[in-house]
N, C-alpha and C positions, 0 to 999 in steps of 0.2 A: 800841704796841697790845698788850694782855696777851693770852693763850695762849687764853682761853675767846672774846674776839672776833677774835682770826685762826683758831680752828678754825671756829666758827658759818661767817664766812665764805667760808671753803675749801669745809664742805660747801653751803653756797647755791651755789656757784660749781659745786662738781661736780652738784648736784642740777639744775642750768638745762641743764649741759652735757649730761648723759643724756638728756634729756626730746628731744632729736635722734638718739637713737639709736631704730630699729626695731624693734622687737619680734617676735619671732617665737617664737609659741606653738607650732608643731611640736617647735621644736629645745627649746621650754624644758620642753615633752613629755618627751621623749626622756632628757634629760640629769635629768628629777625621779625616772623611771619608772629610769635607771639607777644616780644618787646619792643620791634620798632615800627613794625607796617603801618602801626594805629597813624603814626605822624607823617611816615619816612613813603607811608604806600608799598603795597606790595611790590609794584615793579620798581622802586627808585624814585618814583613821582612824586613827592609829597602833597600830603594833603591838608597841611596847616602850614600857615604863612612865615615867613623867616626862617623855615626848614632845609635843611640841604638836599639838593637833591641829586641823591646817588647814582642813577641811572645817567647821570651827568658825570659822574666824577669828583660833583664838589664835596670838598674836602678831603678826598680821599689820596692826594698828592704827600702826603705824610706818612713818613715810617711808620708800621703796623704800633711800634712800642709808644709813640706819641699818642694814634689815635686810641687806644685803649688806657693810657691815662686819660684822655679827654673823658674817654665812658666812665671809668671808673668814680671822676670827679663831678661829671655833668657840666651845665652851659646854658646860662641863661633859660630856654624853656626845658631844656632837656634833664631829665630824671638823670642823678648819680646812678651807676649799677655797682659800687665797691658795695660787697657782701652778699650781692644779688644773686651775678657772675662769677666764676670763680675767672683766672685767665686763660686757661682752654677753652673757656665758653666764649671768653670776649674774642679772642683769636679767630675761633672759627667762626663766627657772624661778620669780621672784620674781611676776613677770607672771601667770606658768601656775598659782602655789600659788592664786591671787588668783583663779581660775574652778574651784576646787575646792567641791564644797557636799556 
């Protein structure tokens, strides 16, 4: 099996596996208002240039398991969170950007 269909499938597999996991938009509150507001703004608006801005949608058109590798790895000015976050954490900030307008 080549490397682009054992990853596809790794992430199907991690993607079925989340989708059992809870969600809790207090804590994914909490943990946006404490690791991403500073840039991202409280409502989605950012407040540093080349940021996306969530109360828009951008980037947010990507499967939850995509953008939390994105977090996990970081992005030009964006801070990695692997070891930060665990993936419940990143789920439900991903959840919480997702009721941002």
């Amino acid at each position: 099996m080549n490397l682009a269909i054992r990853s596809a499938s790794a992430l199907l597999l991690f993607a079925a596996a989340t989708a059992a996991f809870a969600v809790d938009l207090g804590r994914g509150q909490r943990l946006y208002n404490l690791h991403c507001a500073s840039c991202h703004g409280i409502t989605g608006i950012p407040l540093m240039p080349d940021t996306p801005n969530l109360a828009m949608r951008e980037g947010m058109n990507q499967p939850d398991v995509v953008i939390m590798q994105s977090l996990k790895m970081g992005k030009r000015t964006k801070p990695p969170f692997f070891g930060r976050l665990n993936d419940q954490e990143l789920l439900d900030v991903i959840q919480y950007t997702r009721t941002l307008r």
